[in-house]
C-alpha positions in Angstrom: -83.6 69.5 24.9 -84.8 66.8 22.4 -86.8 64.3 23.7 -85.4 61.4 26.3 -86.4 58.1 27.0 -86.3 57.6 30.9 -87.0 54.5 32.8 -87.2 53.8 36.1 -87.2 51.0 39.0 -90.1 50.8 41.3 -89.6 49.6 44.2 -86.8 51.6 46.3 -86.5 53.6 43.3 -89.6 55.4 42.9 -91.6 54.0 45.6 -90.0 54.2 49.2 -90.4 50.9 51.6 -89.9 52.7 54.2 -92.3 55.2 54.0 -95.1 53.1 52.0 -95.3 55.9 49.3 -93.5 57.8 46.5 -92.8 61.2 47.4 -94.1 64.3 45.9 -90.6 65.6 45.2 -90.6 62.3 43.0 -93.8 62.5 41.8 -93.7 66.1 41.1 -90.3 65.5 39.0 -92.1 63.2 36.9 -95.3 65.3 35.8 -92.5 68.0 35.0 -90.6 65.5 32.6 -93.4 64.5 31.1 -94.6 68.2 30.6 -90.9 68.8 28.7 -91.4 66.2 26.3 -89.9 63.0 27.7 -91.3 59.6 27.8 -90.8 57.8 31.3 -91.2 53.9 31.3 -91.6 51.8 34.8 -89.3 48.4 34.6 -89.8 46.2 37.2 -89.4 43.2 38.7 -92.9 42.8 39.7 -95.6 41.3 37.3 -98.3 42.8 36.0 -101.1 42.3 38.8 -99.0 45.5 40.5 -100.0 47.6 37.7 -102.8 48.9 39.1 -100.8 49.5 43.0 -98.4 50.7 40.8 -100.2 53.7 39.0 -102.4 54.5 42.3 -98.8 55.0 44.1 -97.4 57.6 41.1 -100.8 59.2 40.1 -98.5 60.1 37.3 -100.0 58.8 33.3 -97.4 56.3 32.5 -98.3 54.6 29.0 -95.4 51.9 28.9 -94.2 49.4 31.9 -91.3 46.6 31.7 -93.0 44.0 34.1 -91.2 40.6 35.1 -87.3 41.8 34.5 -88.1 42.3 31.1 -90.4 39.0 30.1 -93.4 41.2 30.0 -94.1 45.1 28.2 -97.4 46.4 28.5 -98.7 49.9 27.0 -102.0 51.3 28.1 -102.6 48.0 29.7 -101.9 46.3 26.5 -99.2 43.5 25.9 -97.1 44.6 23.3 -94.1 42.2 24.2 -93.2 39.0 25.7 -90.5 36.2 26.5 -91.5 33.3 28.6 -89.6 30.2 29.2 -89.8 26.6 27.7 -92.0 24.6 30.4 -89.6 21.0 29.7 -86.4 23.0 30.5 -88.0 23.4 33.9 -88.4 19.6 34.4 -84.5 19.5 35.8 -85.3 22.8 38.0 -87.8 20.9 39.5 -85.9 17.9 39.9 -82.9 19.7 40.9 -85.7 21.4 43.9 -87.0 18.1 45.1 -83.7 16.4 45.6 -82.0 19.0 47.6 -85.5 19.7 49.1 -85.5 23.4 48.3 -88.7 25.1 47.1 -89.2 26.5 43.9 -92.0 28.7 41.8 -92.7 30.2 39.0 -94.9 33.5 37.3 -97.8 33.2 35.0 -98.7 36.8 33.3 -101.3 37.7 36.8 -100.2 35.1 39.2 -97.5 33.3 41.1 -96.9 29.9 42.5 -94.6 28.3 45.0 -94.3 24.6 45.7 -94.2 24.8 49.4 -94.0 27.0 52.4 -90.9 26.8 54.3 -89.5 29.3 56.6 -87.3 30.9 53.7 -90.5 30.9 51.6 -92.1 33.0 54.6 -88.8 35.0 55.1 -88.8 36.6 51.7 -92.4 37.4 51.6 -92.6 38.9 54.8 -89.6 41.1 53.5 -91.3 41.9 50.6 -94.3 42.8 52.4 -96.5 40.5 50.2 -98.9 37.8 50.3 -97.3 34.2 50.0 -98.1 32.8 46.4 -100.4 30.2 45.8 -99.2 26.6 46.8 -98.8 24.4 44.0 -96.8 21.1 43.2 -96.7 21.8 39.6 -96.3 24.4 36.7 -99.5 24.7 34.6 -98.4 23.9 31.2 -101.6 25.3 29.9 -100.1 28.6 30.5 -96.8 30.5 29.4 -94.1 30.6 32.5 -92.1 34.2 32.2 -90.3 33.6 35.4 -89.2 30.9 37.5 -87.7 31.3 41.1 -85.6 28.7 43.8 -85.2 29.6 47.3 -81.8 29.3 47.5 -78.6 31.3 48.6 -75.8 32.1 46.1 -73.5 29.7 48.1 -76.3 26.3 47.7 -76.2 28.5 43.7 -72.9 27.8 42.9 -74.0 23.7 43.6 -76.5 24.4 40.4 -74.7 26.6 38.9 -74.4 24.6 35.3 -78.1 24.6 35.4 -78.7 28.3 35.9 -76.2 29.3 32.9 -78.4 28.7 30.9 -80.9 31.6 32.0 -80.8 34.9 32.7 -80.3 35.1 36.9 -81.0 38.0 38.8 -81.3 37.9 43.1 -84.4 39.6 44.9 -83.6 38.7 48.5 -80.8 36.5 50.1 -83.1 33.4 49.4 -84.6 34.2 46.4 -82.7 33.6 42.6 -85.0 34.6 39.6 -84.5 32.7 36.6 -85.4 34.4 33.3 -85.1 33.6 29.1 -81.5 34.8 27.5 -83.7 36.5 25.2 -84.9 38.6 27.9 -83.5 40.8 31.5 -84.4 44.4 31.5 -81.8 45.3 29.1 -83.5 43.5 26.5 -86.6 45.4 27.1 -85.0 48.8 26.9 -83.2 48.1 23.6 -86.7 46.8 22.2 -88.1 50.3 23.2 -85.6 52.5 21.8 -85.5 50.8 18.6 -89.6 51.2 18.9 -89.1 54.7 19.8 -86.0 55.5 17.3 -84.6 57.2 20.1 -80.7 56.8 20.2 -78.9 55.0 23.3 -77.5 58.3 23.8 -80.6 59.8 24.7 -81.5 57.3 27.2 -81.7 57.2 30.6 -82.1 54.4 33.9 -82.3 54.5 37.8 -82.4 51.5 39.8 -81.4 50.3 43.4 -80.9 46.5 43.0 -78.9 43.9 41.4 -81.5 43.1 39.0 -81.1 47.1 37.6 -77.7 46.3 36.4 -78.0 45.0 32.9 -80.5 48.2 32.0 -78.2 50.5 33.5 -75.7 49.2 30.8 -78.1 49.1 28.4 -78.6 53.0 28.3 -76.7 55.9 27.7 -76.8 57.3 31.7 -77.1 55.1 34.5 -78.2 56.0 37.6 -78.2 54.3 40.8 -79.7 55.0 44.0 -77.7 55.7 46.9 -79.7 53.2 49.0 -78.2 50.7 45.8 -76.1 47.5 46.2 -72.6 47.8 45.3 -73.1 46.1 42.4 -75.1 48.7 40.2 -73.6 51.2 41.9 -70.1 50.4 40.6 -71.7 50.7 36.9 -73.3 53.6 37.7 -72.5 56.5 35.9 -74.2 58.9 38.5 -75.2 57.7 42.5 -78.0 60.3 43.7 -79.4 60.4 47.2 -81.9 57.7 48.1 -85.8 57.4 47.4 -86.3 58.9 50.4 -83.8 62.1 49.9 -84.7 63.2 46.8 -82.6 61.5 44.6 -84.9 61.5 41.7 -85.1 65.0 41.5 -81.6 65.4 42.5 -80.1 62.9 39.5 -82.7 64.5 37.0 -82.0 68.1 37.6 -77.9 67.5 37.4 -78.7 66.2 33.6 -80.4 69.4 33.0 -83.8 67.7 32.4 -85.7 69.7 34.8 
């Protein structure tokens, strides 16, 4: 089989929540594709101060990781790509956040901020089993923003919802919207790769659990979602394997023939 470009989710994808680990039917599956000649690339929503939690859970050599939804591509720890957003568009986000007292944050490159602590603040970063961010009243202008974030449900969304047109959108927990540049999202990322690579769509592979998998599962030629996914990715799924935590790595890959 010629050569495929593979790229997968981390979190609930790769790595389990529920058992604090990737397995080593998953990890085992990987060292095998790499040993037949296929290039796998980690894209995640996470930014790059995971990478090295991130390559301690795989213990698999993984050159090329999608960090931030897409704003970020790093390749043996090198940037090689980036998007970030225009720090005066954020001026009415903020404004928007103040009057309707909801809080708001952003994502530098090895850091992230929130506003304030509020209990939906602490509710998604206890679900996320993370650290709060660091409490700030500002963005740093010094520094390039590659995501920004209000604590908001999709019903208070739809309020805003001329505001967030004008950005990529993807939601990580019931409170939580992400707000990315058009010129970026995972998709973007994996299109910028296989041009790089000059491997054809065709040849390309995704798996993913959450709603912000679903443009990069359209972006490639087989999409694969998890069967612990939302009904969203699932529904443009080409293929829905068995969970993280049932082998559904190894499962999806071996029905494509690639192992």
């Amino acid at each position: 089989m010629q050569p495929q470009l593979i790229f997968f989710d981390f979190d609930d994808t790769l790595y389990s929540h529920k058992t604090q680990r990737v397995s080593s039917s998953t990890r085992d599956a990987l060292i095998e594709l790499q040993a037949r000649g296929h290039t796998i690339v980690i894209a995640t929503g996470r930014g790059p101060a995971s990478m090295a939690f991130i390559q301690e859970q795989l213990a698999v050599p993984c050159d090329t990781m999608v960090f931030l939804n897409g704003q970020l591509i790093f390749r043996r720890r090198q940037k090689i790509f980036e998007r970030f957003i225009a720090l005066p568009s954020m001026d009415r986000m903020i404004e928007i956040a103040r009057s309707c007292g909801i809080a708001y944050g952003g994502h530098y490159e090895y850091g992230e901020i929130v506003d304030h602590v509020n209990e939906r603040v602490e509710k998604v970063w206890h679900d996320f089993g993370s650290k709060l961010p660091h409490v700030r009243d500002r963005f740093e202008r010094s520094h390039p923003l590659y995501q920004a974030h209000l604590y908001i449900t999709r019903e208070e969304a739809r309020h805003v919802q001329d505001f967030l047109d004008d950005y990529v959108i993807n939601w990580s927990h019931d409170y939580l919207v992400n707000l990315i540049s058009k010129e970026a999202g995972k998709s973007q990322a994996v299109r910028w790769l296989l041009q790089e690579s000059g491997i054809p769509t065709d040849r390309s592979f995704a798996f993913g659990d959450g709603f912000n998998d679903v443009d990069m599962l359209l972006a490639v030629g087989h999409g694969v979602a998890m069967g612990n996914a939302s009904d969203a990715l699932k529904e443009v799924a080409e293929l829905i394997t068995g969970s993280a935590d049932e082998d559904g790595i190894r499962q999806a890959l071996t029905s494509y023939g690639l192992l």
